[in-house]
C-alpha positions in Angstrom: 88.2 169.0 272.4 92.0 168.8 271.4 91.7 165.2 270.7 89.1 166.3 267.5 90.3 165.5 264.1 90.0 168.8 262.7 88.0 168.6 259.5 86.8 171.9 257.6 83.0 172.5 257.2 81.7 173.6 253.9 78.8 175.7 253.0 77.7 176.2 249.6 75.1 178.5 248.2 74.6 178.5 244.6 72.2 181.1 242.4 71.3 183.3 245.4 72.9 186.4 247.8 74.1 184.3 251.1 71.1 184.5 253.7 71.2 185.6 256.8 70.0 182.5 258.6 73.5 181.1 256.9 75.0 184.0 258.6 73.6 183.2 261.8 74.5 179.1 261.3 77.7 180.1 260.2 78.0 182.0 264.2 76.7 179.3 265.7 79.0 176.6 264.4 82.1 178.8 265.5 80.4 178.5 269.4 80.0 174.8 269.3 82.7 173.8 267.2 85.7 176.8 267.7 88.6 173.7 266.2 86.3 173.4 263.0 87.4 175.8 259.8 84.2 177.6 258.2 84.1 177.8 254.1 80.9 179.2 251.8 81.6 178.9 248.6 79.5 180.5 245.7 80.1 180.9 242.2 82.7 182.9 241.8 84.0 183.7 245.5 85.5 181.2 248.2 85.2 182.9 251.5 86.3 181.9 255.2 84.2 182.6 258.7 86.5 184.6 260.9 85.2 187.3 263.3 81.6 186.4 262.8 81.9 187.3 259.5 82.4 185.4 256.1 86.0 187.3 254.5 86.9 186.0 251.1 89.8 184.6 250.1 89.8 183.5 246.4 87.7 183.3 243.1 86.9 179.9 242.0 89.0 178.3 239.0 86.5 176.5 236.5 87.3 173.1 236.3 86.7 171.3 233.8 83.2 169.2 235.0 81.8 172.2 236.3 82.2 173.9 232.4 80.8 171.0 231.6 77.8 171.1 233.8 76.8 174.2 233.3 77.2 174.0 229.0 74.0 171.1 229.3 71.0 172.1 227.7 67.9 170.4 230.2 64.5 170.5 230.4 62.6 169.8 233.4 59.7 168.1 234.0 58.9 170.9 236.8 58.6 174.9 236.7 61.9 175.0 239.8 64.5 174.5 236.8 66.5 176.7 238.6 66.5 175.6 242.0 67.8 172.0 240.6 70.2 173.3 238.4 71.6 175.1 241.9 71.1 172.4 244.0 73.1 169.8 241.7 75.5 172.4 240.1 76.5 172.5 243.9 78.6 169.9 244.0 80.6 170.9 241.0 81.4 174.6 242.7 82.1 172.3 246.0 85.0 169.7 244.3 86.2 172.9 242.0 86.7 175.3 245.0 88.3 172.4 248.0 90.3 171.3 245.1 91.6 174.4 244.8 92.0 175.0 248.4 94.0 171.5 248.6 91.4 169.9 250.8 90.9 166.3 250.2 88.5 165.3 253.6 85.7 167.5 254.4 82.2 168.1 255.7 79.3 169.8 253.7 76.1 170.8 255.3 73.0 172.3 253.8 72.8 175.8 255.5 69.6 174.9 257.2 71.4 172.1 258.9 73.0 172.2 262.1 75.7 169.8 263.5 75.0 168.6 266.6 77.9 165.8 267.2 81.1 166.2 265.6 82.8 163.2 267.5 80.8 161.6 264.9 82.1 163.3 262.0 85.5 162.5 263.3 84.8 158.8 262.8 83.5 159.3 259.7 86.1 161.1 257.8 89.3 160.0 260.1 89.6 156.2 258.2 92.4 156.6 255.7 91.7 153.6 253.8 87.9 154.4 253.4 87.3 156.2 250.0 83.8 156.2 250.4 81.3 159.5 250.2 78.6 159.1 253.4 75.3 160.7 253.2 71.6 159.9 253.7 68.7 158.5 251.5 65.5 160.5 252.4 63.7 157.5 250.0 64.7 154.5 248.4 65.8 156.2 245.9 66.6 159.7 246.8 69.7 160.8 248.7 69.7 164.1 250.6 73.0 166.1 251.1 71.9 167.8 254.6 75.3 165.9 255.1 77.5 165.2 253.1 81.2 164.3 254.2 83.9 163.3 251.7 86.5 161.3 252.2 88.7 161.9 249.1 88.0 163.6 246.4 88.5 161.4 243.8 85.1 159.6 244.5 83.5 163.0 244.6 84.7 163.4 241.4 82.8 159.8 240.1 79.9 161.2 241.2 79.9 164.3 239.2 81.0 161.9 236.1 78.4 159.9 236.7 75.9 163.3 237.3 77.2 164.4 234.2 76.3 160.9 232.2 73.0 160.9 233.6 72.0 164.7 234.0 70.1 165.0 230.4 67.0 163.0 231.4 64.4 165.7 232.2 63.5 163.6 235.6 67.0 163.7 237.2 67.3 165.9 240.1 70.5 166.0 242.5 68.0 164.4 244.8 67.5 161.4 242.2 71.8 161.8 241.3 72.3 160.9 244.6 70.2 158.3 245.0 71.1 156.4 242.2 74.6 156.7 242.7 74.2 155.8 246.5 72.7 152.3 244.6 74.5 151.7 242.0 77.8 152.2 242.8 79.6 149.4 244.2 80.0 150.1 247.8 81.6 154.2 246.7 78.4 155.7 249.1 78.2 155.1 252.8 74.6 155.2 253.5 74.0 157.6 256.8 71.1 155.8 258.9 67.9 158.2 259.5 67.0 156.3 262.7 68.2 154.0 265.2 69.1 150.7 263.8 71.2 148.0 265.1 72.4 146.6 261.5 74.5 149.5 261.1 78.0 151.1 262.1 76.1 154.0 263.6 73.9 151.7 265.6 73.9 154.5 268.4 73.7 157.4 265.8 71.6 158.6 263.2 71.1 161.3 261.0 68.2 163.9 259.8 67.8 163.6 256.0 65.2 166.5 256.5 62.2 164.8 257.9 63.0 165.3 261.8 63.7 168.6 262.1 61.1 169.7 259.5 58.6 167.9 261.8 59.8 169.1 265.5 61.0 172.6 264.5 58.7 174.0 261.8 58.2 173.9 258.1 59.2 176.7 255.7 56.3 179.0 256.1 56.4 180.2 252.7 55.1 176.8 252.1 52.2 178.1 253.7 48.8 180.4 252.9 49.4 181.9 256.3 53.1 182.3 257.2 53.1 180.1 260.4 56.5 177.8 260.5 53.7 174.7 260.9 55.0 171.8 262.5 53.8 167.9 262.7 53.4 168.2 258.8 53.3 164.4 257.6 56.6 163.1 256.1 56.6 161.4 253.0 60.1 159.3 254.3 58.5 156.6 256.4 60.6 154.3 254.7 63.6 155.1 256.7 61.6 156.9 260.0 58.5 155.7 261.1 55.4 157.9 260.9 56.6 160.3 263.8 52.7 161.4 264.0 52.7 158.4 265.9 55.4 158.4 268.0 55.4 159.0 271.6 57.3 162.6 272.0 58.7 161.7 275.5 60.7 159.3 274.2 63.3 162.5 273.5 65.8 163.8 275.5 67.4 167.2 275.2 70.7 167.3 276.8 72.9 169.8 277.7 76.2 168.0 279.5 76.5 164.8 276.6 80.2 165.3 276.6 80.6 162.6 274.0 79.1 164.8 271.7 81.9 166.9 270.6 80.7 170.8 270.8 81.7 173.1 273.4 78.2 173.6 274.8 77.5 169.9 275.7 74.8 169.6 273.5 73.0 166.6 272.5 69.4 165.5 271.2 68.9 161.3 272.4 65.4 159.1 271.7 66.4 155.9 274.0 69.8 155.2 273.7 70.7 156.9 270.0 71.5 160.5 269.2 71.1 162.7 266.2 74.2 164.0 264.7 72.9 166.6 262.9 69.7 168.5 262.2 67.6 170.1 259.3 65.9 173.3 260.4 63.2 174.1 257.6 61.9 177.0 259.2 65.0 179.1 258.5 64.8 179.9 262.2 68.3 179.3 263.0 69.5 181.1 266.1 73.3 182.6 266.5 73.3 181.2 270.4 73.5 177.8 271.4 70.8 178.6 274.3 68.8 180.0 272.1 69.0 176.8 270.3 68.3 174.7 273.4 65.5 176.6 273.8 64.3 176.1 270.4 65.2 172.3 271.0 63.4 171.9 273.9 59.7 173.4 272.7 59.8 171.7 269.7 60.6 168.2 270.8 59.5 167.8 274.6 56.2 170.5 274.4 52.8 168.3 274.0 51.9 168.2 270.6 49.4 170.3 270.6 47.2 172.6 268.1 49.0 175.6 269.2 52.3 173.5 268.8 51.1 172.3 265.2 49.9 175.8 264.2 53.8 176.9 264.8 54.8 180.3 265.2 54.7 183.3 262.9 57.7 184.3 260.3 57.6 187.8 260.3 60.1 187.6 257.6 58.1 186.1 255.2 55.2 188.3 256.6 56.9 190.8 255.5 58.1 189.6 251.9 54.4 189.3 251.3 53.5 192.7 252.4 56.3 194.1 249.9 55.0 192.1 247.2 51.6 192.9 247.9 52.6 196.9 247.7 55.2 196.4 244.5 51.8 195.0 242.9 49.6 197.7 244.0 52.1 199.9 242.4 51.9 198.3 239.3 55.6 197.4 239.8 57.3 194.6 238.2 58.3 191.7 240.2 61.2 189.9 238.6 62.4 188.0 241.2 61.4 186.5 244.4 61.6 188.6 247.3 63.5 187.5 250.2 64.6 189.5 253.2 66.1 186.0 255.0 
């Protein structure tokens, strides 16, 4: 573990109070990964995990791309206007605040998204001469930041100039940002395999652009008439994975003594002879423990994949964000916003 190179992992959450399944993530990453430094950044505070507990530490400086970012004018083609506008103005509050904090290499994860080998993150970020930015496509043309790792920020910053140049037209999405900029850029994006392939420099790794976990673990129940965390849902990313509804689920292996994998538990998910770095838990059920994660691990990839298994289990949070709703609307109260209790 001393031999790690210590990069600092980033959270961002943008246009919403910090969950508590971030809060949880955030505890779990300090058990498997004790070297790695914890950020969340919003947008106005930076804060840093210590003592289970996010403490901030600074107010973000606007810089001058994220003023400019958030002066544009767009209209969508969708009703989520907001949720894009979060999602991409993201990476704006991301170079503004590790700017400020001086940090040039670093790791960004989605805060459903667990890491689950850092040895590979340490490859990734630890070249010198590469000035590349490495994430996955979930498409052919649409990139996913689940992971994101910069190498230097001056290619981050490209890719907000170029999100900038190209964020007018109502169909762009960060989704569609990345994507383009992944293929067009001349060789400035390191594309992050989503499944074993030996044409690659990962050709024993590969990485969840939010199809594999979303299918083993559970979808987001609010997705759902009943609030069952469904899993087996079909993936629309059979580009880059093959149809997993017809892949043989013994084929994975959870283990729990990989030491090659970089986290203090031993943890490691394997189908043959190729592990998954990291992991994108829709269901929002992200636990504080790492056995409680092995656990989770272990009945959602190795149980048969059966209709109980399909059907999920229950989210008694969003249960309950239905119930309140249901009252508030009984009561002929108002319901400005979307009620979350996760």
């Amino acid at each position: 573990m001393n031999n790690t190179f210590n990069y600092p992992l980033i959270w961002v959450e943008i246009g919403r109070p910090i969950p508590r399944y971030l809060q949880r993530n955030a505890k779990l990453h300090s058990i498997l990964y004790p070297h790695l430094d914890q950020y969340l950044i919003t947008e106005k505070q930076i804060y840093i995990f210590k003592k289970n507990s996010f403490e901030q530490i600074d107010f973000i400086a606007e810089t001058d791309s994220l003023h400019s970012f958030l002066q544009v004018q767009k209209t969508f083609d969708t009703p989520q206007k907001s949720f894009w506008i979060n999602t991409t103005s993201r990476f704006f509050y991301l170079h503004a605040a590790t700017s400020q904090l001086g940090l040039n290499r670093l790791l960004h994860l989605e805060s459903d998204v667990v890491l689950l080998n850092s040895k590979v993150i340490d490859a990734v970020l630890i070249d010198l001469n590469d000035k590349r930015l490495s994430y996955p496509l979930e498409t052919p043309t649409l990139g996913c930041a689940s992971i994101f790792a910069v190498r230097d920020q001056s290619i981050l910053k490209q890719f907000l100039h170029f999100s900038l140049d190209n964020w007018q037209d109502k169909k762009t999405t960060d989704m569609t940002l990345l994507g383009d900029f992944a293929n067009n850029s001349n060789n400035l994006v390191e594309v992050l395999p989503t499944w074993p392939s030996g044409t690659t420099n990962y050709s024993s790794y590969f990485f969840d652009a939010g199809t594999i976990g979303k299918f083993y673990l559970g979808s987001d129940a609010r997705n759902f008439a009943l609030p069952y965390s469904r899993r087996g849902v079909k993936q629309n990313s059979t580009n880059f994975v093959p149809d997993l509804l017809d892949l043989n689920p013994d084929l994975w292996k959870v283990n729990e003594s990989d030491e090659n994998a970089g986290n203090a538990v031993g943890l490691s998910l394997t189908i043959g002879n190729s592990e998954l770095v990291n992991l994108h838990i829709h269901s929002k059920k992200i636990p504080s423990r790492p056995l409680k994660l092995l656990s989770e691990l272990k009945t959602g990839f190795l149980s048969p994949q059966s209709e109980v298994w399909r059907r999920g289990s229950l989210d008694q949070i969003v249960l309950a964000e239905r119930m309140v709703g249901k009252i508030k609307r009984r009561l002929g109260m108002q319901i400005k916003e979307h009620i979350s209790f996760r």
